[in-house]
C-alpha beads as a LAMMPS data file, in Angstrom:
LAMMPS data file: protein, C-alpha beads

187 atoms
186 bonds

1 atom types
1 bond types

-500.0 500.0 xlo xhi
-500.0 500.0 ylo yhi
-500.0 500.0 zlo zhi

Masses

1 110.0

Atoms # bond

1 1 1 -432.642 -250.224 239.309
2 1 1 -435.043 -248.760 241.639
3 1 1 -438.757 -249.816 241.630
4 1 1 -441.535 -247.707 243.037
5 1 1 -444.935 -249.010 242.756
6 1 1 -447.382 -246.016 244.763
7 1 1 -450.105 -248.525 244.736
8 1 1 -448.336 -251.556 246.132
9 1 1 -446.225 -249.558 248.713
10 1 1 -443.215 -250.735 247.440
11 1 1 -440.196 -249.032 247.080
12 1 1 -436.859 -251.254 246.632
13 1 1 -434.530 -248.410 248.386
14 1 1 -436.135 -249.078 251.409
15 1 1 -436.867 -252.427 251.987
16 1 1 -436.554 -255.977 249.977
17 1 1 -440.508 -257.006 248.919
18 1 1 -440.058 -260.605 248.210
19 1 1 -443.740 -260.742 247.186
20 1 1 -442.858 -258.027 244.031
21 1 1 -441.902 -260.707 241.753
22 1 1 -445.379 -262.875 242.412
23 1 1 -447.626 -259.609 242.205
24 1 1 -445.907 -258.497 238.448
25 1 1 -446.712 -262.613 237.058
26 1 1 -450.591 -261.379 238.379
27 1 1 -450.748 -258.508 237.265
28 1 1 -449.380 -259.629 233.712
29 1 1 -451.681 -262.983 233.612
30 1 1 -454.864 -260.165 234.692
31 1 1 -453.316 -257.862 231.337
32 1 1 -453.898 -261.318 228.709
33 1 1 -456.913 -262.560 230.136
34 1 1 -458.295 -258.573 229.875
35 1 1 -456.864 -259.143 226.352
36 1 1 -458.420 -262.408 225.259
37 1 1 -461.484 -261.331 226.459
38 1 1 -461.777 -258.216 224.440
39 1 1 -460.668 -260.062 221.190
40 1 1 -462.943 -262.248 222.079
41 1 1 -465.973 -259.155 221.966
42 1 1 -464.810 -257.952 218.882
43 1 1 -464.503 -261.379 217.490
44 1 1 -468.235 -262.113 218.252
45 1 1 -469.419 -258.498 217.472
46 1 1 -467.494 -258.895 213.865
47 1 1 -469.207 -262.340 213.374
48 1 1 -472.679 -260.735 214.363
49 1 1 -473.104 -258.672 211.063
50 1 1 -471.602 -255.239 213.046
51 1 1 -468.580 -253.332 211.814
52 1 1 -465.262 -253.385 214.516
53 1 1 -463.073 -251.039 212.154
54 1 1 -462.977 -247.414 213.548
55 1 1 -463.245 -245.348 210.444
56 1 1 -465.363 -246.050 207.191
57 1 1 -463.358 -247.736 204.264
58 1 1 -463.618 -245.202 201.321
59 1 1 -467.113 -244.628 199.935
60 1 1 -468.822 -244.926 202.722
61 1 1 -470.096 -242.432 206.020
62 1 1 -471.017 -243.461 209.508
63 1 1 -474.732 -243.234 209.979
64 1 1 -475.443 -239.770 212.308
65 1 1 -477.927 -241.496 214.591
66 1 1 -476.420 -245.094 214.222
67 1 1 -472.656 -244.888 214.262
68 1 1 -472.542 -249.245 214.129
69 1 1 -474.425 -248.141 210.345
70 1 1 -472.404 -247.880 207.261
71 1 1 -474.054 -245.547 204.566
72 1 1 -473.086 -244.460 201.454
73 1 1 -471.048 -241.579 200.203
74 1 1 -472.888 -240.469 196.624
75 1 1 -469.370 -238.924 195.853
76 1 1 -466.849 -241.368 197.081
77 1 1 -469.043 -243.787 195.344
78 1 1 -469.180 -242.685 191.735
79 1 1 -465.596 -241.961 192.558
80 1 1 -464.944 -245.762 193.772
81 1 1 -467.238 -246.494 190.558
82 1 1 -464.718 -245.258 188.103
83 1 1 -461.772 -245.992 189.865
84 1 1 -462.731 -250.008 188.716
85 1 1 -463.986 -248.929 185.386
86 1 1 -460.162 -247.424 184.590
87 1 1 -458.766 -250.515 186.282
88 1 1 -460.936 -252.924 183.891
89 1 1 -460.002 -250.717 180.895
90 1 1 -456.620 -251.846 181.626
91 1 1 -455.372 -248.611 183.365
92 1 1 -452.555 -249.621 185.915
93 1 1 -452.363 -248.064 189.670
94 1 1 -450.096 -244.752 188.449
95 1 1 -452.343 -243.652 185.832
96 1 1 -455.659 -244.037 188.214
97 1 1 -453.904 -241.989 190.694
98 1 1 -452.829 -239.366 188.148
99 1 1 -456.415 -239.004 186.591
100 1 1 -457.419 -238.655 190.304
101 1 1 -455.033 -235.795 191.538
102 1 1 -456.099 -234.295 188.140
103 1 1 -459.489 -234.170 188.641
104 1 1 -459.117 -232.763 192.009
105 1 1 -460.474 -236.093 193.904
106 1 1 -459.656 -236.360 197.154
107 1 1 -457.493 -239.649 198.263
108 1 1 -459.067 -241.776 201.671
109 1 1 -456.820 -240.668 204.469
110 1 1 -457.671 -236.754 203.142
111 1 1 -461.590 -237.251 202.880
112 1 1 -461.421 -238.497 206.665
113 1 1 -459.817 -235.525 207.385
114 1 1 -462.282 -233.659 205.653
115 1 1 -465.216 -235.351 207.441
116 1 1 -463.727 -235.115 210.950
117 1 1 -462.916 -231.391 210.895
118 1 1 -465.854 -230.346 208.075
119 1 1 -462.802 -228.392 206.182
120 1 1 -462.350 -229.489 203.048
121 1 1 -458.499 -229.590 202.364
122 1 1 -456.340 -229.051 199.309
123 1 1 -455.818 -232.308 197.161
124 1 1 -452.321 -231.547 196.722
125 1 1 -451.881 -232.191 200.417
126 1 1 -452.083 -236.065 200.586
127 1 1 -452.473 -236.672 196.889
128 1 1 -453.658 -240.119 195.310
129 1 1 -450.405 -242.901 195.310
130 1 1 -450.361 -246.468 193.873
131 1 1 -450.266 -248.184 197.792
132 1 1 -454.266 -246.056 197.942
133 1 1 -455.515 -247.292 194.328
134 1 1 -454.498 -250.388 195.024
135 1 1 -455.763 -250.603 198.815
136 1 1 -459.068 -249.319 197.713
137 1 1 -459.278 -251.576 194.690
138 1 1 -458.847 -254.928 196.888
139 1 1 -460.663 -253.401 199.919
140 1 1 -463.707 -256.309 199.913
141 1 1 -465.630 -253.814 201.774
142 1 1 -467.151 -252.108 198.894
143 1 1 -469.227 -255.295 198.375
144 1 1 -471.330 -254.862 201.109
145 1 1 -469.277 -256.994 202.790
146 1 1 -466.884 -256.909 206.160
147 1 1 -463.944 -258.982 206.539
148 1 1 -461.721 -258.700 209.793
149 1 1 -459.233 -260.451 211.627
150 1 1 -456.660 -259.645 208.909
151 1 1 -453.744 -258.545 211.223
152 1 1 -452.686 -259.590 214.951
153 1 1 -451.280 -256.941 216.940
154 1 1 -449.722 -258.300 220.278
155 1 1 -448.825 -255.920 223.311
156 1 1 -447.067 -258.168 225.093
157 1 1 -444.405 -258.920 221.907
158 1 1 -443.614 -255.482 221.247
159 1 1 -447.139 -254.241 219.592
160 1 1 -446.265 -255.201 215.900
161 1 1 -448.904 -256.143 213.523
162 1 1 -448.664 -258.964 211.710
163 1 1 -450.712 -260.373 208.859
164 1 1 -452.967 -263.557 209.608
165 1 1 -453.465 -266.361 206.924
166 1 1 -456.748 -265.665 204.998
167 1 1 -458.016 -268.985 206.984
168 1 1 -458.437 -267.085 210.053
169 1 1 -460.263 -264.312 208.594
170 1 1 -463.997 -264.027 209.174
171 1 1 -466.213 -263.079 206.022
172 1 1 -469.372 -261.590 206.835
173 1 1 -471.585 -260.875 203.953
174 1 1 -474.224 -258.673 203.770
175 1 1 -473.447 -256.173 206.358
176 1 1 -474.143 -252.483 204.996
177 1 1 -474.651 -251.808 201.056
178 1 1 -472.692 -252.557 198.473
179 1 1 -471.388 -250.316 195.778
180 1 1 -469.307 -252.644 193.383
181 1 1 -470.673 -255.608 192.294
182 1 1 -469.345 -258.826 193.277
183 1 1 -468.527 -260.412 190.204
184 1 1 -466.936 -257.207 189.091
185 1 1 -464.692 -256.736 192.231
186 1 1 -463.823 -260.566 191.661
187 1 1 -462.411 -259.721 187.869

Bonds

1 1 1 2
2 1 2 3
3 1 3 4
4 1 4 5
5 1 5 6
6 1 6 7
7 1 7 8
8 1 8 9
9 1 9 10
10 1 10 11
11 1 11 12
12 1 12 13
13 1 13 14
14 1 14 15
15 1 15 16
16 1 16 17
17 1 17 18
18 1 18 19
19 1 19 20
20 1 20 21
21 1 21 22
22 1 22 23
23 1 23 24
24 1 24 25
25 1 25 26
26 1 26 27
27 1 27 28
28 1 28 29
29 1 29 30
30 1 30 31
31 1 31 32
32 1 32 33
33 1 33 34
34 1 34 35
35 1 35 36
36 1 36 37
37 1 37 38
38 1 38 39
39 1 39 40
40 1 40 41
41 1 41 42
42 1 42 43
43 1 43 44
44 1 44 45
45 1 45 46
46 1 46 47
47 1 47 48
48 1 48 49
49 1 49 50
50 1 50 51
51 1 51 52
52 1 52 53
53 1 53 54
54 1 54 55
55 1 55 56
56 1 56 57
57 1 57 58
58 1 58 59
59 1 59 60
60 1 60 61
61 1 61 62
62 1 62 63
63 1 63 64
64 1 64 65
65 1 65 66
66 1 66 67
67 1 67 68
68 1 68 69
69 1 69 70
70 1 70 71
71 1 71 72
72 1 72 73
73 1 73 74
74 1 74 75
75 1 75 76
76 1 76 77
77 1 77 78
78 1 78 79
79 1 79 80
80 1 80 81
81 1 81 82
82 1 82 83
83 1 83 84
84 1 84 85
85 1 85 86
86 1 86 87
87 1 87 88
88 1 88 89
89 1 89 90
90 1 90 91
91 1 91 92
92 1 92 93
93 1 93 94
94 1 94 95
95 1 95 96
96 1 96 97
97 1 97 98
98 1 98 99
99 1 99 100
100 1 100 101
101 1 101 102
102 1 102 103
103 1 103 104
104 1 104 105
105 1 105 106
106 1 106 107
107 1 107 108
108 1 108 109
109 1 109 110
110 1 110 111
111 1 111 112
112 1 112 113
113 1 113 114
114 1 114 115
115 1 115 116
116 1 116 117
117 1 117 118
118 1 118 119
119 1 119 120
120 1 120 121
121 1 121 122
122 1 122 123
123 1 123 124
124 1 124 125
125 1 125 126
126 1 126 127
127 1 127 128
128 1 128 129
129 1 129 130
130 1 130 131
131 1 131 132
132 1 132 133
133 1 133 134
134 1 134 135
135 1 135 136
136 1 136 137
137 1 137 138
138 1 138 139
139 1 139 140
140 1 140 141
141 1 141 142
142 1 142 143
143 1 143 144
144 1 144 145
145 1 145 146
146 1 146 147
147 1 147 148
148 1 148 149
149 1 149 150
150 1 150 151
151 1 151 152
152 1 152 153
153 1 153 154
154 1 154 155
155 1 155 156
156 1 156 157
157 1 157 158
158 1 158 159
159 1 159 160
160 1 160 161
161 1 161 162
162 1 162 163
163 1 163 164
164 1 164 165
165 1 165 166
166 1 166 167
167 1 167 168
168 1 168 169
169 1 169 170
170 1 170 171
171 1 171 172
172 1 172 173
173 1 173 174
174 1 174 175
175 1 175 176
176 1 176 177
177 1 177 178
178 1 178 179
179 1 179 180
180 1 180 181
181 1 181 182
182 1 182 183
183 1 183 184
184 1 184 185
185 1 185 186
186 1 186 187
């Protein structure tokens, strides 16, 4: 195998660079402690009251002026609203989903879509599934509260996420509005 590294000046047709081996272990140990350090951020940002997720959970918009601000969607919200009142009339995840797609609701991953490119898209598209009832039905975030730390995702071991025990998570209440009620989202 031949190893070129512009940077370094190292090119292992030419010449034998015993110091190759050395520089990689550095440059890997500089890679983790990068990597610690921005957990590390997020960990104490998360723990601060501010959202680390990317993109909303469903119900809720990114503030214009204050993207770190969680506000809520009027329409995902009574949306959200019934979506636990069929699930406490004893509705399972199928039927939710089916009175969704009927009434032309569109599922999470397609109202993202809509909100990035302001286009709203057909229903049919992406329609509701059990996996997004469900998901949205234990998502604690429609509490007003934030949990992260769910999943570890490690670079260095191929980049699969795995899930954390619960133990690890960190539970920070009271960190945008809520639109279910506690006690409900508990039944």
């Amino acid at each position: 195998v031949r190893l070129i590294a512009v940077n370094e000046n190292v090119d292992s047709f030419r010449e034998d660079d015993d110091f190759t081996p050395f520089r990689n272990i550095m440059n890997e140990w500089y890679a983790r402690d990068t990597s610690k350090k921005i957990k590390s951020t997020f960990k104490a940002k998360g723990k601060s009251g501010k959202h680390v997720a990317s993109t909303t959970p469903y119900g809720y918009l990114k503030d214009k002026d204050d993207p770190n601000v969680w506000i809520v969607d009027e329409e995902a919200a009574d949306h959200l609203k019934s979506i636990f009142s069929m699930y406490m009339d004893g509705r399972n995840y199928s039927d939710i989903a089916r009175q969704l797609n009927k009434d032309g609701v569109l599922s999470p991953t397609l109202q993202r879509k809509f909100y990035k490119t302001g286009e709203k898209p057909l229903p049919e598209s992406k329609p509701w599934n059990n996996y997004e009832v469900k998901r949205v039905l234990q998502d604690v975030h429609c509490t007003g509260d934030s949990v992260f730390g769910k999943y570890q995702q490690n670079v260095f071991q191929g980049n699969k996420q795995r899930n954390r025990p619960e133990s690890d998570w960190v539970h920070v209440e009271n960190t945008h509005e809520g639109i279910i009620d506690r006690e409900l989202f508990q039944q």
